[in-house]
ROSE-680363 format. One record per residue (C-alpha): residue number from 1; residue in three letters; x, y, z. Coordinates in Angstrom, 2 decimals. Example, Ala and Ser with C-alpha at 12.3 -4.5 7.8 and 13.67 -1.06 7.14 Angstrom:
2
    k    r     east    north       up
    1  Ala    12.30    -4.50     7.80
    2  Ser    13.67    -1.06     7.14
***
This chain:
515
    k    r     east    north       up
    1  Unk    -3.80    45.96    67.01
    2  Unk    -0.51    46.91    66.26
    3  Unk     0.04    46.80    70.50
    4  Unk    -0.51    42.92    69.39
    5  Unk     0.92    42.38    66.83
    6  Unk     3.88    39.89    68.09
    7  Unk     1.08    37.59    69.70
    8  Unk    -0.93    37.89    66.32
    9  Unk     2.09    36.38    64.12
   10  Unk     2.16    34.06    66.30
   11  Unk    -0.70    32.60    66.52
   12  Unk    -2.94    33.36    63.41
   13  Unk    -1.11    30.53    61.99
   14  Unk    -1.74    27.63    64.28
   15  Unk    -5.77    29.02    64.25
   16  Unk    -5.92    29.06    60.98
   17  Unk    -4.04    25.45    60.68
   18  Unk    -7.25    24.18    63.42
   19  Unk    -9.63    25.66    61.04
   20  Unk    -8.01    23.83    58.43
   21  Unk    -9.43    20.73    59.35
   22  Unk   -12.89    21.32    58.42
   23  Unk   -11.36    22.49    55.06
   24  Unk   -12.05    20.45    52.14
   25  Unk    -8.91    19.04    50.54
   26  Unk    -9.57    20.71    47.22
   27  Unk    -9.37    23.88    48.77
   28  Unk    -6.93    23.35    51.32
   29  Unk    -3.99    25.12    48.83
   30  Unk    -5.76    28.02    48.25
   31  Unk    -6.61    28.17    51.86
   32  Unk    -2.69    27.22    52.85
   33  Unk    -1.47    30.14    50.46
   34  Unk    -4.19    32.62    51.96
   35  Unk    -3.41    32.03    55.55
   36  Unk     0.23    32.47    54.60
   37  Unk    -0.27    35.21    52.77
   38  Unk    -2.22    37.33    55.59
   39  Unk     0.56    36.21    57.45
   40  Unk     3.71    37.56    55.42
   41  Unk     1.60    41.09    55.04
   42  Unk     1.58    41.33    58.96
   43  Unk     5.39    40.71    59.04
   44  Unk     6.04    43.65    56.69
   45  Unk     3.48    45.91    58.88
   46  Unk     5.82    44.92    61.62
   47  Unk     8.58    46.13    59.66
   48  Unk     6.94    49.19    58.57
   49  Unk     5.79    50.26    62.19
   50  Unk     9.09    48.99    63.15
   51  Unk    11.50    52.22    64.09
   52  Unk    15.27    51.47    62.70
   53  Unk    16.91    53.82    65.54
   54  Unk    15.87    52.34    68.70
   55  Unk    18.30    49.61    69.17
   56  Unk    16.29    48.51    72.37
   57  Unk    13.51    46.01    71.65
   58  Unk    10.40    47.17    70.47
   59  Unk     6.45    45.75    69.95
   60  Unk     6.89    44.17    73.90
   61  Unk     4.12    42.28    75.07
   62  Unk     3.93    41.11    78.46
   63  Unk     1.67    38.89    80.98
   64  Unk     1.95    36.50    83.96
   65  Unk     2.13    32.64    83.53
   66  Unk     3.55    31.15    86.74
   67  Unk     4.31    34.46    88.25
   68  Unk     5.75    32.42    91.71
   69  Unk     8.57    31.73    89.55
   70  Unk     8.95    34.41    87.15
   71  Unk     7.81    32.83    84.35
   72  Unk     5.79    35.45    81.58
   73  Unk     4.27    35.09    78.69
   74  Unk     7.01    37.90    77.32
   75  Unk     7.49    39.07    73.84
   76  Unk     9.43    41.69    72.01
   77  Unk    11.71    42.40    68.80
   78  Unk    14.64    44.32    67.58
   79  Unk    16.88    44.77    64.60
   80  Unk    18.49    41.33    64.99
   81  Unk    14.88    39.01    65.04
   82  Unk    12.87    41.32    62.78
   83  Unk    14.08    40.32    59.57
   84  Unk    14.51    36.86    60.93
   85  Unk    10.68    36.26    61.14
   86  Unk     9.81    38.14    58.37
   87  Unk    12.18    35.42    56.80
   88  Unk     9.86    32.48    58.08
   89  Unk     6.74    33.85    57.09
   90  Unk     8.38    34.61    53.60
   91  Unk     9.68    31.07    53.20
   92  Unk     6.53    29.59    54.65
   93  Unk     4.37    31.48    52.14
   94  Unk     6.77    30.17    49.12
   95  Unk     6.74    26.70    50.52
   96  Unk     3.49    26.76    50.37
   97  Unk     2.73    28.63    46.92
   98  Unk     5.14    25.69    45.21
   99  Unk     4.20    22.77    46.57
  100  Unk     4.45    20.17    44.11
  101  Unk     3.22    17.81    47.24
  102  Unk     0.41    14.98    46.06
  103  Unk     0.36    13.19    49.04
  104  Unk    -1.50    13.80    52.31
  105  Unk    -1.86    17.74    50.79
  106  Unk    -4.41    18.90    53.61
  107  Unk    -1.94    17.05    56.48
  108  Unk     1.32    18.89    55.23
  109  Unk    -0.41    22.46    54.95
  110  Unk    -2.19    22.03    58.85
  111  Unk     1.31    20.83    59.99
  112  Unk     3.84    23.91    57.76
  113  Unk     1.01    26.10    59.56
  114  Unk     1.58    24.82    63.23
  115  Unk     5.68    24.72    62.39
  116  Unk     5.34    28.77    61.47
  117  Unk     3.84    29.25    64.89
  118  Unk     6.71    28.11    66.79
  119  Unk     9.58    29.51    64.24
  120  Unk     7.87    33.49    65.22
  121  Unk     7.69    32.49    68.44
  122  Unk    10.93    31.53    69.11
  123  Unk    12.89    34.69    67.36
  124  Unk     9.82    36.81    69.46
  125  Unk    10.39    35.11    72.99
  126  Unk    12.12    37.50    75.39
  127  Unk    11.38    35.09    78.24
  128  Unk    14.09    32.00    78.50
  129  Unk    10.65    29.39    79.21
  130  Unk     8.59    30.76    76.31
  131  Unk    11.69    30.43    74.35
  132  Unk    12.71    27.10    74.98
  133  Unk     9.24    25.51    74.83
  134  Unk     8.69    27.07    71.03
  135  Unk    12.57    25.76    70.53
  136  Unk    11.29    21.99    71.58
  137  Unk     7.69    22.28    69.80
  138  Unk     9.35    22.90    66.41
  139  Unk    10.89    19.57    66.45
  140  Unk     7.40    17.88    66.36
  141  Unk     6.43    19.26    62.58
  142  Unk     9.50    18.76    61.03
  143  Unk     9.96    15.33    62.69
  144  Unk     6.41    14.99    61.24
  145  Unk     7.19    16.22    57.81
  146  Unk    10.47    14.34    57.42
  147  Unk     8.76    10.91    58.76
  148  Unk     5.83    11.14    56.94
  149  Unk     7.03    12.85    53.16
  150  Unk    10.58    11.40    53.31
  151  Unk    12.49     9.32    51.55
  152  Unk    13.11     5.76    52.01
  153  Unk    15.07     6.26    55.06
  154  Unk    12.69     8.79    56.59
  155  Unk    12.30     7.12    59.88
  156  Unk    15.84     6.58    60.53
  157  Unk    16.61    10.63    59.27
  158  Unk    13.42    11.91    61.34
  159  Unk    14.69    10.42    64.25
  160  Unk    17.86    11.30    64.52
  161  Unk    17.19    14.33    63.90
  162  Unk    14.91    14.72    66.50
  163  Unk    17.19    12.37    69.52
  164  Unk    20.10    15.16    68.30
  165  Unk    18.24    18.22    68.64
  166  Unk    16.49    17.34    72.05
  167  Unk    19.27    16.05    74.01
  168  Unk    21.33    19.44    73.43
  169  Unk    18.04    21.10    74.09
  170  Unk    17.56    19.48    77.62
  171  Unk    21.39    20.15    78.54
  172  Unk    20.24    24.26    77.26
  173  Unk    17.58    23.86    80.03
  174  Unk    19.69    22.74    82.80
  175  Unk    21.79    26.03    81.98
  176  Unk    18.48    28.16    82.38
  177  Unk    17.40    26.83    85.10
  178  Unk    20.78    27.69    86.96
  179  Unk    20.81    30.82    84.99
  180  Unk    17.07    31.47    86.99
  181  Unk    18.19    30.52    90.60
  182  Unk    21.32    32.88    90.56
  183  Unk    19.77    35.60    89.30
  184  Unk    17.04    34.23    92.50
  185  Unk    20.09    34.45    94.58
  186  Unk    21.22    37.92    93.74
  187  Unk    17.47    39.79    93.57
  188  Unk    15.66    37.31    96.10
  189  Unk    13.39    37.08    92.97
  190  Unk    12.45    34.34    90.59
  191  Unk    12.63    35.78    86.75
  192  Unk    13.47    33.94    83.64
  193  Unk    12.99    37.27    81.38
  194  Unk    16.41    37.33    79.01
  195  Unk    16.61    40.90    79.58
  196  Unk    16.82    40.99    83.03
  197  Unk    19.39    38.27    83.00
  198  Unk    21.34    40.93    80.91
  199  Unk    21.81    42.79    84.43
  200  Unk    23.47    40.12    85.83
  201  Unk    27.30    39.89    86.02
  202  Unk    28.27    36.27    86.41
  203  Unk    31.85    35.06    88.31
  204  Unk    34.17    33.85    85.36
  205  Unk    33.64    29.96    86.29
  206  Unk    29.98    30.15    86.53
  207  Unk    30.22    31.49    82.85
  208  Unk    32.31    29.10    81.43
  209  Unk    30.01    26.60    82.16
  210  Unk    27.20    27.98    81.88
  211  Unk    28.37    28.85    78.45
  212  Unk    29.23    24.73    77.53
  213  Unk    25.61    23.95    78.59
  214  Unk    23.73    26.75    76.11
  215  Unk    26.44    25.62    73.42
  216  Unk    25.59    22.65    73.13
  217  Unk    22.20    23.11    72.53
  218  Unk    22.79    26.04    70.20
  219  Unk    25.34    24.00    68.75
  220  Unk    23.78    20.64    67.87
  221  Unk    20.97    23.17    66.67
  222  Unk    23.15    25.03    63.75
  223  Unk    24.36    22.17    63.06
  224  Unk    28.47    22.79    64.12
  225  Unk    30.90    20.09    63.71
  226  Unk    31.28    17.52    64.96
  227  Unk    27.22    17.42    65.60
  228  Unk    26.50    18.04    61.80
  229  Unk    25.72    14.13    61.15
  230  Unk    22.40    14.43    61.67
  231  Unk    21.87    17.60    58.52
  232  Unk    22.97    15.25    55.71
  233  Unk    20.32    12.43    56.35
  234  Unk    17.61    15.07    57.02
  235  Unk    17.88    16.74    53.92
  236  Unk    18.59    13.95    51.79
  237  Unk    15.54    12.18    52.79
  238  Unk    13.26    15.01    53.73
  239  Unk    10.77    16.41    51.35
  240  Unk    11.59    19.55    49.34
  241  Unk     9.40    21.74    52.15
  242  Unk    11.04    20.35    54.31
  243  Unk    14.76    20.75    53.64
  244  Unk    13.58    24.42    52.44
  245  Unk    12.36    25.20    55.89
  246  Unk    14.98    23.37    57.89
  247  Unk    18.09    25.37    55.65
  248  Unk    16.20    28.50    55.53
  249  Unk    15.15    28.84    58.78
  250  Unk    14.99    26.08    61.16
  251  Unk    18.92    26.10    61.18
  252  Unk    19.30    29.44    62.21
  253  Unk    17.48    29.11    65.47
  254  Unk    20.82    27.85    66.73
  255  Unk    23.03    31.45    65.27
  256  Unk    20.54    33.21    66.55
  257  Unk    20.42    31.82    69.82
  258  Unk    24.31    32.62    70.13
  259  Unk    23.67    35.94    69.41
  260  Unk    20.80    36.63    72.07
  261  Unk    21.64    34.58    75.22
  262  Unk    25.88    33.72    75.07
  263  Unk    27.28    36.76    73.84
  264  Unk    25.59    39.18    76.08
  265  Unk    24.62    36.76    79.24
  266  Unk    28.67    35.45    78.85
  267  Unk    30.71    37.67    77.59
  268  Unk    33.95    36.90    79.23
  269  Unk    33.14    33.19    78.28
  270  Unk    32.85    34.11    74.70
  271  Unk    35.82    35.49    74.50
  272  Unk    37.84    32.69    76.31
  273  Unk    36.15    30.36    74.16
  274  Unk    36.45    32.48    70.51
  275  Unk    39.59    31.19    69.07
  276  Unk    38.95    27.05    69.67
  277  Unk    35.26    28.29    68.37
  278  Unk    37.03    30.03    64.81
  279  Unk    38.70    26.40    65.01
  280  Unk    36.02    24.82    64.51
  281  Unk    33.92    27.21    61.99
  282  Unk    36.70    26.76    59.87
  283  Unk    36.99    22.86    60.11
  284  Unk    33.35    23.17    59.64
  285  Unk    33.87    25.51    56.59
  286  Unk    36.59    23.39    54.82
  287  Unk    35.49    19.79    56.05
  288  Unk    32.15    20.13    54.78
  289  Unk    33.20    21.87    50.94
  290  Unk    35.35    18.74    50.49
  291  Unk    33.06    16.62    51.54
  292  Unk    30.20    18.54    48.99
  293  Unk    32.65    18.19    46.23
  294  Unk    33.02    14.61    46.58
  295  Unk    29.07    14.04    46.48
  296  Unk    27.72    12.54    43.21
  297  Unk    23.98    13.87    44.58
  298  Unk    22.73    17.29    43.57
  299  Unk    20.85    17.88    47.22
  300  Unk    23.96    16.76    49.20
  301  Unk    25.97    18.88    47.37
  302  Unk    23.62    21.77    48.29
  303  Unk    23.62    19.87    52.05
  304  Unk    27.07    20.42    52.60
  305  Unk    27.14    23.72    51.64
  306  Unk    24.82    25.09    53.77
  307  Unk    26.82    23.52    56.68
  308  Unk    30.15    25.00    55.23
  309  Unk    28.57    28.22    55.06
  310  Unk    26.74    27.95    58.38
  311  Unk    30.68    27.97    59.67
  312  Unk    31.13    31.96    58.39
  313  Unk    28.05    32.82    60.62
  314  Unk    29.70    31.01    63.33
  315  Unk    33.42    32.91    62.78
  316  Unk    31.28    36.13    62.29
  317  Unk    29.20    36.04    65.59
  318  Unk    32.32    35.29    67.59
  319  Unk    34.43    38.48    66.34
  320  Unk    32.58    39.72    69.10
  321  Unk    32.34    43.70    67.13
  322  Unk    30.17    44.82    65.20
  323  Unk    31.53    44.42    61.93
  324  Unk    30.88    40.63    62.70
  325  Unk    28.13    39.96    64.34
  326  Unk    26.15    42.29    62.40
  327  Unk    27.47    40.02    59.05
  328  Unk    26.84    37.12    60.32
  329  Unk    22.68    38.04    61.13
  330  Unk    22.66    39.73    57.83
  331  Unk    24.33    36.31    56.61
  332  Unk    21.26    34.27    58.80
  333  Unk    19.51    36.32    56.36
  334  Unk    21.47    35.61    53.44
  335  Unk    21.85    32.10    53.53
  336  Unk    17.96    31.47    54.48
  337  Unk    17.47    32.72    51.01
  338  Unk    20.10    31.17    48.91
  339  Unk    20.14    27.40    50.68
  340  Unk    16.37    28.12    50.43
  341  Unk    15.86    28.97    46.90
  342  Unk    18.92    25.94    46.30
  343  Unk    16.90    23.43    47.75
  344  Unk    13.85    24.32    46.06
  345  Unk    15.38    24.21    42.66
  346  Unk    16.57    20.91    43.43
  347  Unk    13.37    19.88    44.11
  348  Unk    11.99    20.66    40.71
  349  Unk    14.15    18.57    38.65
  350  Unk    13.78    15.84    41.23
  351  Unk     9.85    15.98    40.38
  352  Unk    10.85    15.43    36.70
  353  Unk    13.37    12.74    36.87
  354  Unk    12.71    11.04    40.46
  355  Unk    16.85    11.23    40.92
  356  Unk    19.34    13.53    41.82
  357  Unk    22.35    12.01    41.13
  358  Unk    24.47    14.55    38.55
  359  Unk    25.50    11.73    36.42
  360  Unk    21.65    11.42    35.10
  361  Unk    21.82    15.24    33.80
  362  Unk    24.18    17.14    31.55
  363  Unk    23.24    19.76    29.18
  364  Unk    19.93    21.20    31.04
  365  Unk    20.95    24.70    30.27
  366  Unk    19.71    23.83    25.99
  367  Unk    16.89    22.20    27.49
  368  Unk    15.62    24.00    30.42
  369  Unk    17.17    27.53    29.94
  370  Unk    14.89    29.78    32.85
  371  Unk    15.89    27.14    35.19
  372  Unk    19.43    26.80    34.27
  373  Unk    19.48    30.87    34.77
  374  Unk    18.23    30.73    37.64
  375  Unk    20.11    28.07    39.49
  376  Unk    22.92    30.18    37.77
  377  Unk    22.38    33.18    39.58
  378  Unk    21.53    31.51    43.20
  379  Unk    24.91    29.32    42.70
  380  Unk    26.84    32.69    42.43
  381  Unk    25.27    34.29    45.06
  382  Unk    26.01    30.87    47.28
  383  Unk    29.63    31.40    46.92
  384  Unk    29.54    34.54    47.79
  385  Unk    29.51    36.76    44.27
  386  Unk    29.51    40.65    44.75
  387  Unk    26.58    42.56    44.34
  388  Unk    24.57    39.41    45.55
  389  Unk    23.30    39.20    49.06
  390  Unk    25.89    36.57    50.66
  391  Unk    28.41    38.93    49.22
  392  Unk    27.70    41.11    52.13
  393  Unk    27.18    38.98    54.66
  394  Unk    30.52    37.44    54.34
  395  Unk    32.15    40.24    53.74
  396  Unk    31.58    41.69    56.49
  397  Unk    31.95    38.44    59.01
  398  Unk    35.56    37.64    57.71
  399  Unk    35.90    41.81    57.96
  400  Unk    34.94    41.49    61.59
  401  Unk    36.94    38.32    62.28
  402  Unk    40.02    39.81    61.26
  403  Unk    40.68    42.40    63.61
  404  Unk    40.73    39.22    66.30
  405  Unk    43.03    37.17    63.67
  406  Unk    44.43    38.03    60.15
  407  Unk    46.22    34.25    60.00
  408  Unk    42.66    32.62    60.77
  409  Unk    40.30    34.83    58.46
  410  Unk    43.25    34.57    55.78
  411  Unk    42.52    30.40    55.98
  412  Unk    38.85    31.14    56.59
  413  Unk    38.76    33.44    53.28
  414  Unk    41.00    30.86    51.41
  415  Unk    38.17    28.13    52.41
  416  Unk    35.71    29.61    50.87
  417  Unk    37.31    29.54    47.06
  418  Unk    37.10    25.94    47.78
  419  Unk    33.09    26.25    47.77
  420  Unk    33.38    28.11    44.55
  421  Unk    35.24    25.17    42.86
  422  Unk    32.88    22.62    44.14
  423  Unk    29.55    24.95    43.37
  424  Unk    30.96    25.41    39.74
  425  Unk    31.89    22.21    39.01
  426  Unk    28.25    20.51    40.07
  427  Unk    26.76    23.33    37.64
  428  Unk    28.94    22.11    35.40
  429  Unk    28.11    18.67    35.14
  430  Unk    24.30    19.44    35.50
  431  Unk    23.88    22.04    32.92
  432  Unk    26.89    22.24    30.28
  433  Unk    28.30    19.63    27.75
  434  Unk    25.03    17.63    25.24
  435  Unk    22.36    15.99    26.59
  436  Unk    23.55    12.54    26.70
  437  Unk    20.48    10.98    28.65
  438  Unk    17.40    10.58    26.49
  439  Unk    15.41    11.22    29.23
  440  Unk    16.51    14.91    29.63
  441  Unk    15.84    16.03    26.02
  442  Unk    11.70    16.43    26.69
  443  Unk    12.44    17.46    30.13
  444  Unk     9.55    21.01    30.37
  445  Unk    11.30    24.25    31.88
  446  Unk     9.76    26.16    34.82
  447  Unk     6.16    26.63    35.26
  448  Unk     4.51    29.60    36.88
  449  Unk     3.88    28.16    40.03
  450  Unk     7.65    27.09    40.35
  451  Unk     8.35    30.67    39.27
  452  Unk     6.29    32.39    41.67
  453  Unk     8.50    31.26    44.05
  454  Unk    11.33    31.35    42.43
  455  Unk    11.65    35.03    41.57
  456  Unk    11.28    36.67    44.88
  457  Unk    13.61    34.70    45.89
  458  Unk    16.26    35.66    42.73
  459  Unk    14.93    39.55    43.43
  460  Unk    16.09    39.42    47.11
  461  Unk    19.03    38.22    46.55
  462  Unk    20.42    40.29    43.86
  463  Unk    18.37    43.75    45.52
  464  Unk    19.90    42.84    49.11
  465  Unk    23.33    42.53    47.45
  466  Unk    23.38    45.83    45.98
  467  Unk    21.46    47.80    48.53
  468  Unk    21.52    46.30    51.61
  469  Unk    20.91    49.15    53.95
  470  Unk    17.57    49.02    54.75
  471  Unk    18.29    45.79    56.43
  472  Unk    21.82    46.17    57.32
  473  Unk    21.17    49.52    59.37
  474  Unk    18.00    48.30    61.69
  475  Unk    20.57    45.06    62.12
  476  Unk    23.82    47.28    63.27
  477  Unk    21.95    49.57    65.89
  478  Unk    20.82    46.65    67.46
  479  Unk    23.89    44.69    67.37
  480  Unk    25.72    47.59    68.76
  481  Unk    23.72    47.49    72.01
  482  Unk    24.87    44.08    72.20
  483  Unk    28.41    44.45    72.02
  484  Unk    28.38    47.55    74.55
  485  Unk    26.74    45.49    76.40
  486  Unk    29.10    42.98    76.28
  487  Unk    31.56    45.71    77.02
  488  Unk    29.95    46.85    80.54
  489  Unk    29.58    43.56    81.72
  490  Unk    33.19    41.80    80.82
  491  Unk    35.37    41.14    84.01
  492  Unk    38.93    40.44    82.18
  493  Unk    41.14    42.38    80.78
  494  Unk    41.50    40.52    77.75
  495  Unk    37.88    40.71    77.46
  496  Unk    37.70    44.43    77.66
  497  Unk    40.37    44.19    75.12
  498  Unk    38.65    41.91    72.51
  499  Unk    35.20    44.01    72.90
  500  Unk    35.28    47.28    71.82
  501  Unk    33.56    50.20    73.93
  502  Unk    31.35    52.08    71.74
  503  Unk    29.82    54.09    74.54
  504  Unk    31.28    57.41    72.90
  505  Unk    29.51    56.32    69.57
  506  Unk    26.34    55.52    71.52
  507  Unk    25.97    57.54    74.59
  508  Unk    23.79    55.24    76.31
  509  Unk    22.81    51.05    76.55
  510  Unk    19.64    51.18    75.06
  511  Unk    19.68    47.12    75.84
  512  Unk    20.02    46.91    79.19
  513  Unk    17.57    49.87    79.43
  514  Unk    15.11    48.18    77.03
  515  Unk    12.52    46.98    79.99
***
């Protein structure tokens, strides 16, 4: 089974969310939790069986779908998706486990189900088709759970988000389309499999366009400014699930995609566009921490953030070495659980007092003392506190970014104190001072079922933070593949200058021999 085990993950879910129709509502939780239990306990066997020093991909599945135009149903992992789906069957197992939901309970489960099937499948998908229709089919569930769970503006946030997200999508197919007839032209073959588009060395001018096209759907995707607009409105209106999925997860579709089709398919495009791209992750980075500290609501506060720190992926994935790019998928990592855990704590006091404005609280720490710890711990591992896991992810992106520019990590690094000050001062006015607001004195403190899925959550992100090697090391040998890729394949000189060649380090491109 193990052979399997790509195709299983992802599609046990969307069986399972079928069968959940003739499931009773009363035991649709149980069922929800079970299904996404089985689910999270194949992810680790993945990562058991999964061997940390092959960099190449591993677990590849493969079968025709419209072989006249190279089109297969073709699956595989490495060191920089691994921990990425084991991410979304983690979160989607939490979501699930603290639903608070009353509402349509049996609809939301069948539809977080369905959702999970597309998030494996995209970080699984080795062939550009397979990718891009699991890319498109995740908009329908969140559109789904946003319209239907939101807030009063639900409609309006749902679609937006979705008119965003697909028109960057369809100018990401255009580009692999083209991307399919050249590499026709040069083989007299049809294939759309990413890794044998990793063969292909495209004239400069091709790339740079080429490269526009993906980034804009990759773009609109993270979200990078100036296409962040639509993030704000989806959060604030979208359920707690669904913000939790769409920060911990859904958003990093977009880094990810950078990291397996532009850098290795463009690599002399990368590097001609990396500087006005570190422009723009730091706009992004101090933009959106002013604009969080000027928010008077507790989930936009935590909605800014996430795109502030969505910026040092950015800057991290464009230093183009190791250092980087392997910090800014351990950051993917990283800021899936912190924005996750965030959101959901946000979610609980909303249950209790229906707002989150930060005017309506004040002294929760006397009242509600495990969730004032709590929030405590994930607000210090948001900005970035050592020995917590976006400690290392940062580190090592601004370490990565400044061998390509001291003057622009120095701002970057600056930028970042800013989202201590505004992180700090929201804790601040939620938890410290006297409780002011009658309404807060009677206010009850974490139950278990919020605490189920809030300590995993607390565990991984103080355990990853002080020993992050067993994730960090799968992450690096892959990533190195990448960049010697990268390497081989750039044409300029200022390219082979701004990529390092690690072929004495590695002997051999385990990538572009990985099929």
């Amino acid at each position: 089974m193990i052979d399997h085990i790509l195709t299983l993950l992802i599609f046990f879910p969307a069986l399972a969310a079928m069968l959940g129709f003739v499931v009773t509502k009363d035991s649709m939780r149980a069922y929800g939790i079970a299904v996404a239990g089985i689910e999270f306990l194949l992810s680790l066997w993945l990562w058991y069986a999964y061997d940390p020093m092959v960099s190449g991909m591993q677990f590849m599945e493969s079968a025709p779908l419209i072989p006249a135009f190279g089109v297969n149903y073709l699956l595989g992992v490495d060191g920089i998706s691994l921990f990425i789906i084991i991410l979304s069957t983690f979160f989607t197992l939490i979501g699930i486990a603290s639903l608070t939901e009353k509402r349509r309970i049996k609809d939301l489960i069948i539809t977080l189900l369905f959702l999970e099937m597309t998030m494996v499948g995209v970080f699984a998908a080795l062939d550009a088709i397979v990718f891009y229709v699991f890319w498109e089919l995740s908009l329908v569930p969140m559109l789904y759970i946003i319209g239907a769970w939101g807030g009063p503006l639900r409609i309006y946030a749902s679609v937006k988000f979705f008119l965003y997200t697909f028109t960057g999508s369809l100018v990401m197919l255009v580009g692999m389309l083209f991307m399919a007839y050249f590499y026709y032209q040069a083989t007299g073959q049809w294939s759309f499999s990413i890794l044998e588009w990793y063969r292909l060395i495209l004239p400069e001018n091709f790339q740079l366009w080429l490269f526009v096209a993906f980034f804009l759907g990759f773009a609109i995707k993270v979200p990078m400014f100036p296409f962040h607009t639509w993030l704000p409105y989806a959060h604030g209106q979208a359920p707690t699930i669904g913000s939790v999925i769409l920060a911990a997860i859904l958003l990093k579709m977009g880094t990810y995609a950078f990291v397996r089709f532009s850098l290795p398919l463009f690599p002399d495009a990368s590097v001609y566009f990396m500087m006005p791209i570190a422009i723009i992750s730091i706009i992004m980075i101090v933009y959106t921490a002013m604009v969080a500290y000027a928010q008077e609501d507790i989930k936009q506060v935590v909605a800014y953030s996430s795109i502030s720190h969505m910026g040092v992926i950015i800057l991290g994935t464009f230093a183009l070495n190791v250092e980087g790019v392997s910090g800014s998928v351990f950051l993917m990592l990283a800021h899936g659980v912190v924005s996750g855990a965030l959101f959901l704590l946000v979610g609980v006091i909303y249950d209790r007092r229906h707002t989150k404005l930060m005017s309506e609280f004040g002294g929760l720490a006397s009242v509600m003392p495990r969730y004032a710890a709590i929030f405590g711990i994930m607000m210090m591992a948001s900005v970035g506190l050592p020995l917590t896991i976006n400690f290392v992810g940062e580190f090592l992106s601004l370490l990565g970014f400044y061998k390509q520019s001291h003057m622009l990590t120095l701002t970057a690094g600056t930028a970042i104190i800013v989202g201590a000050i505004y992180m700090l001062s929201a804790y601040k006015k939620a938890f410290f001072g006297n409780v002011t607001n009658e309404e807060n004195k009677n206010l009850k403190d974490l139950n278990k079922t919020e605490l189920v899925g809030l300590i995993p959550l607390t565990i991984v992100a103080i355990w990853l933070g002080v020993y992050p090697k067993p994730v960090l090391e799968p992450i690096n040998n892959s990533v190195e593949s990448v960049i010697q890729l990268m390497h081989d394949k750039a044409q300029s000189e200022e390219a082979k200058l701004r990529i390092p060649d690690l072929s004495g380090k590695n002997g051999t491109n385990t990538m572009q021999e990985a099929n």
